[in-house]
ZATOR-557214 format. One record per residue (C-alpha): residue number from 1; residue in three letters; x, y negated, z negated. Coordinates in nm, 4 decimals, always signed. Each point is the difference from the previous one (the first is absolute). Layout:
     k     r         px         py         pz
   NUM   ALA          X          Y          Z
...
***
This chain:
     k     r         px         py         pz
     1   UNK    +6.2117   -12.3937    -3.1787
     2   UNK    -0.0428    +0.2800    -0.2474
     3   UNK    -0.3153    -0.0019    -0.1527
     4   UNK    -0.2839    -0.2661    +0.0093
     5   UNK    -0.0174    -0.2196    -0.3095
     6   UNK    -0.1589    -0.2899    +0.0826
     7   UNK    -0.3147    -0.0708    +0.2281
     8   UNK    -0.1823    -0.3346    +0.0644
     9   UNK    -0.2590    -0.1516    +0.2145
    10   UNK    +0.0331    -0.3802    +0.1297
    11   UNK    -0.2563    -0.2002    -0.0811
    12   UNK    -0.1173    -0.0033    +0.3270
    13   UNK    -0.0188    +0.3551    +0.0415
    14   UNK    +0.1600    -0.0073    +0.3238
    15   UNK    +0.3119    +0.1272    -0.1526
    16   UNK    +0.1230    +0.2592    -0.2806
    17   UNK    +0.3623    +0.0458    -0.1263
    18   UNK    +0.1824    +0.2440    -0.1404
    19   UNK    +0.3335    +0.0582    -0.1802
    20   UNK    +0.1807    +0.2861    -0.0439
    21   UNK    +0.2152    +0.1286    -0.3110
    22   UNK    +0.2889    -0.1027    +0.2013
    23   UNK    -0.0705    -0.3278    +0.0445
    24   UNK    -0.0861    +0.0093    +0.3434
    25   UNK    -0.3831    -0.2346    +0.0902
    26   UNK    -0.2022    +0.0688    +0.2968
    27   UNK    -0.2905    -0.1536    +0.1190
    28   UNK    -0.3031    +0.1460    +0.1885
    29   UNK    -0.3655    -0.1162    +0.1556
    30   UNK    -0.2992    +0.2814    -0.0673
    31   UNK    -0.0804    -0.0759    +0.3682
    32   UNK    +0.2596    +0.0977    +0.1532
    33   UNK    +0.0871    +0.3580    +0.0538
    34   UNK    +0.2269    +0.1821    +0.2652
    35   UNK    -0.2066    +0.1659    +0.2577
    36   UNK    +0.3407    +0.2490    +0.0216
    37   UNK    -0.0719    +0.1886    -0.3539
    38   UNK    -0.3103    -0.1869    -0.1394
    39   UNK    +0.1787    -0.1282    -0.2633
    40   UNK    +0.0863    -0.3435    -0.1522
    41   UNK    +0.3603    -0.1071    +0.0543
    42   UNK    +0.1351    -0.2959    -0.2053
    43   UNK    +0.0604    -0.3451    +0.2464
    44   UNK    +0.2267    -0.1437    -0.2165
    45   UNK    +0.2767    +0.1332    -0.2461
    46   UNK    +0.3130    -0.1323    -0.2036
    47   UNK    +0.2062    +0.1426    -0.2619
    48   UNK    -0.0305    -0.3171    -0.2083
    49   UNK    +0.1503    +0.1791    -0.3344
    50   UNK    +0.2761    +0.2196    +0.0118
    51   UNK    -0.0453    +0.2502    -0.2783
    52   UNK    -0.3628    +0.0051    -0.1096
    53   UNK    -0.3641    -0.2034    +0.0360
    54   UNK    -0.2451    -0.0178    -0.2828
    55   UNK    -0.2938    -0.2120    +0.1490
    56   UNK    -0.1282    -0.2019    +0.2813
    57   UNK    -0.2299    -0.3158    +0.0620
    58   UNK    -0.1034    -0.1846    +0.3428
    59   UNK    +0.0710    -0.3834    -0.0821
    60   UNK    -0.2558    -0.2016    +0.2508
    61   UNK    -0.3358    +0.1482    +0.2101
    62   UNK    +0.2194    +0.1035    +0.3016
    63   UNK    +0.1564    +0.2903    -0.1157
    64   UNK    +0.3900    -0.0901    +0.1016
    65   UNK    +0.1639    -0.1193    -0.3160
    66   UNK    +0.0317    +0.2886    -0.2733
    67   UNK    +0.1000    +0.0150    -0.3278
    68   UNK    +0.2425    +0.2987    -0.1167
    69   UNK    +0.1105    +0.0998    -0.3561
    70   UNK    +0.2575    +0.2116    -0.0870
    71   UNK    +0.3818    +0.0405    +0.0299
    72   UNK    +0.2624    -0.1363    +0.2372
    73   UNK    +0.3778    +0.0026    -0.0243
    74   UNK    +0.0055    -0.3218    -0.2391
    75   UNK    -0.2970    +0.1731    -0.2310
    76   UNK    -0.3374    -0.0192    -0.0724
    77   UNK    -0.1910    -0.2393    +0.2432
    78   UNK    -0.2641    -0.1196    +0.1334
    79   UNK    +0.0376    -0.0923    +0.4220
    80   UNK    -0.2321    -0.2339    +0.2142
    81   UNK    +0.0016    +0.1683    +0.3915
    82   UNK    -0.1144    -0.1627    +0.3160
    83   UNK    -0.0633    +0.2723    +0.2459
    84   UNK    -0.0396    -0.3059    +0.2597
    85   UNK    +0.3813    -0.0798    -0.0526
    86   UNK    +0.2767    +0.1508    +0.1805
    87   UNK    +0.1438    +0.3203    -0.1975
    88   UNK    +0.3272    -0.1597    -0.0982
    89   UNK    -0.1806    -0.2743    -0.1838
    90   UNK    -0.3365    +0.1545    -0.0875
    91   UNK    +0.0399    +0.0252    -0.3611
    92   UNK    -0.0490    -0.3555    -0.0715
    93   UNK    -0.0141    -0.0478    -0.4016
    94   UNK    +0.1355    +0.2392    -0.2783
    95   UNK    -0.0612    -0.0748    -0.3720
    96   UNK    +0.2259    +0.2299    -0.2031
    97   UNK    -0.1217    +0.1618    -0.3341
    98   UNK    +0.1887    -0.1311    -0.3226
    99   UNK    +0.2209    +0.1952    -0.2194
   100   UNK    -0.0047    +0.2802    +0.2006
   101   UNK    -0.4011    +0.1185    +0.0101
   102   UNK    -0.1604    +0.1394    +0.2407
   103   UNK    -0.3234    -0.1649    +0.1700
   104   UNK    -0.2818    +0.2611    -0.0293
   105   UNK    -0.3307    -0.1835    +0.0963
   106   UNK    -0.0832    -0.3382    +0.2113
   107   UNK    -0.3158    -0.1754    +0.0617
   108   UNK    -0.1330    -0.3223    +0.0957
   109   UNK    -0.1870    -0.2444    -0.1674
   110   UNK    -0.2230    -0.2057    +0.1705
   111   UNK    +0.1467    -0.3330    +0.1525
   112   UNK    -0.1355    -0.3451    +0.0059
   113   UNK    -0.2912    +0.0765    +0.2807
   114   UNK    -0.1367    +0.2862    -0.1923
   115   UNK    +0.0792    +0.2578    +0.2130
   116   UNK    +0.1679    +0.3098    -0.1745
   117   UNK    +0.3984    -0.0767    +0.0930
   118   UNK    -0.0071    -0.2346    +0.2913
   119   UNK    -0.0691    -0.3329    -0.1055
   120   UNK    +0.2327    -0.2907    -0.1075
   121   UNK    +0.1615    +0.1282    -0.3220
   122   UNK    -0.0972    +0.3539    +0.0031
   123   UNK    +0.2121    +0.1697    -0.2924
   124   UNK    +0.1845    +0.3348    +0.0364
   125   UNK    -0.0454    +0.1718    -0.3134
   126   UNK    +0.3336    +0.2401    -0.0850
   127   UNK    -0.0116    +0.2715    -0.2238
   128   UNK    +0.3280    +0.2227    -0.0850
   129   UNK    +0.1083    +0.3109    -0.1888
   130   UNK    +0.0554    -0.2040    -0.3821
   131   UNK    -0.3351    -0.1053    +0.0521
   132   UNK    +0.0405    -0.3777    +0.0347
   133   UNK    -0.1944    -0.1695    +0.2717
   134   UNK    +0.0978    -0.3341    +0.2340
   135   UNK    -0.2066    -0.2002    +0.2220
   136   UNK    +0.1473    -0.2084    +0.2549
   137   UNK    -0.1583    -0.2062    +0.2396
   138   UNK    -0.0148    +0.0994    +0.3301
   139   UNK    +0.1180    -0.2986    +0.1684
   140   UNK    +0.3632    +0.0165    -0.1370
   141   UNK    +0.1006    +0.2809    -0.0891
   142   UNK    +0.3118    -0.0062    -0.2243
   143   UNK    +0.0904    +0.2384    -0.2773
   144   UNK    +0.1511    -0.2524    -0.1942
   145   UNK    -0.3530    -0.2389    -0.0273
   146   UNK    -0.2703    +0.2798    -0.1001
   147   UNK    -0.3108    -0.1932    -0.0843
   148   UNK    -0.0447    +0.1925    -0.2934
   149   UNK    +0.1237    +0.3241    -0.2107
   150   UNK    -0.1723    +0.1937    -0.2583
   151   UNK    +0.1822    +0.2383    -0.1572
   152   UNK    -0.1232    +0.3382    -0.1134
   153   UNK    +0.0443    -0.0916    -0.3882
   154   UNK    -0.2086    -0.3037    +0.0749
   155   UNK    -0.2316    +0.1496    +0.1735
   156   UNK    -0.0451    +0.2383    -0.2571
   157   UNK    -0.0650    -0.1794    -0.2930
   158   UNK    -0.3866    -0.0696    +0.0674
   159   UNK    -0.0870    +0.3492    +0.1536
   160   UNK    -0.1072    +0.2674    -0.2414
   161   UNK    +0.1576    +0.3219    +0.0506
   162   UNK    -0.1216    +0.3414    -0.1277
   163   UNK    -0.2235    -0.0084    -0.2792
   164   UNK    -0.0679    -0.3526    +0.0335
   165   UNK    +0.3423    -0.1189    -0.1350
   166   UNK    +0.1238    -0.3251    +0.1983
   167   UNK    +0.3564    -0.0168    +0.0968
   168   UNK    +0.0308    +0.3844    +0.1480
   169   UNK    -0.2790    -0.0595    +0.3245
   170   UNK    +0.2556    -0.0650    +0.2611
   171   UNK    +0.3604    +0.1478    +0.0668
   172   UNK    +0.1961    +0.1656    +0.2254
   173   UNK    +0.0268    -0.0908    +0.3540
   174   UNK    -0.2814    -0.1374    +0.2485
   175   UNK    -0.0967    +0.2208    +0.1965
   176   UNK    -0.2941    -0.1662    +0.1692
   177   UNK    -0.1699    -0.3222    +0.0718
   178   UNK    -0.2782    -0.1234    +0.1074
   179   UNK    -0.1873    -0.3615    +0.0327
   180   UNK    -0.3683    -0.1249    +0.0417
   181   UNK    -0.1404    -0.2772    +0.1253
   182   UNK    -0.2988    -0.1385    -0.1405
   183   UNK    -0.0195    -0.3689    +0.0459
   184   UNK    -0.2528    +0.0599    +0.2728
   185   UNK    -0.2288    +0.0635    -0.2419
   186   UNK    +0.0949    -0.2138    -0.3066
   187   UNK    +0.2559    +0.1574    -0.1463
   188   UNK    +0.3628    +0.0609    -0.0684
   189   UNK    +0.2545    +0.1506    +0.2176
   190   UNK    +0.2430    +0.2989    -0.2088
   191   UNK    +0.2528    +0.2518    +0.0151
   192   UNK    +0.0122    +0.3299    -0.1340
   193   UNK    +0.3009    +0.1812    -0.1087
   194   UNK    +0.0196    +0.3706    -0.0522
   195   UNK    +0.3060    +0.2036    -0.1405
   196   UNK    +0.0497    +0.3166    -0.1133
   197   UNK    -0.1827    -0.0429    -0.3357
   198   UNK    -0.2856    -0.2105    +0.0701
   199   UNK    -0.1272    -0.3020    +0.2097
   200   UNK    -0.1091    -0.3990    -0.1344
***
């Protein structure tokens, strides 16, 4: 396990998951603690990436698919886990990072039904160590058919940077995101990317 670096609530609440440096995920409920020691003890665990995890994201309102980031033995990558499905075939999707980044941050976009990463179409939102960012719909998930890709020069270009110069706003890798969902009330729905100079 090593040490925690990763922590994320389903939607639901019912459920929160972690990932250690080591790439190991476990899943817990706040409800349900051992009446042994008092503590919380994790239901569900699999060592989904064998050298490191980055990041974690529940895909649906149950709280038994997760999203992992980080580092297996092909690479970067980003893997889809069922903890429904039987061990031996519980990692169900992997999308693996191109020429040779590693995934740092994952979100989802809302989907088609407005709900924040469960409906029809939801978009996982990649973002790696050069700083370029994929989405890829939810519904197929293949590293080869990203819906789109911005890379970090691109995005760059319309941020300003320090002292108002535009072209120096954004580099480095991501190192977080984060999206909001405002259609409910009229507007837009957007991501926002932080690395370790600055955020747009």
């Amino acid at each position: 396990w090593g040490s925690p670096v990763a922590i994320r609530f389903s939607r639901s609440g019912a459920r929160f998951g972690g990932v250690g440096e080591g790439g190991l995920v476990g899943l817990w409920r706040p409800d349900c603690i051992s009446g042994v020691d008092g503590l919380g003890h994790a239901e569900w665990t699999c060592h989904c990436l064998s050298k490191a995890a980055t990041g974690v994201a529940f895909l649906g309102d149950t709280g038994s698919q997760v999203l992992v980031s980080g580092v297996g033995d092909k690479g970067g990558a980003v893997v889809l886990v069922d903890s429904l499905a039987p061990p031996a075939t519980s990692c169900v999707a992997q999308l693996l990072s191109p020429r040779g980044s590693t995934p740092t941050a994952l979100t989802l976009v809302p989907g088609g039904s407005g709900g924040s990463g469960t409906g029809p179409g939801a978009v996982l939102v990649i973002g790696d160590d050069s700083g370029e960012l994929r989405g890829f719909d939810t519904r197929v998930l293949d590293d080869k058919k990203p819906l789109w890709c911005v890379k970090a020069h691109e995005a760059s270009q319309g941020l300003p940077g320090p002292g108002g110069v535009r072209g120096s706003g954004f580099g480095g890798g991501v190192t977080s995101l984060a999206c909001w969902d405002l259609t409910l009330l009229g507007g837009t729905i957007g991501v926002v990317a932080s690395s370790s100079r600055s955020s747009s």
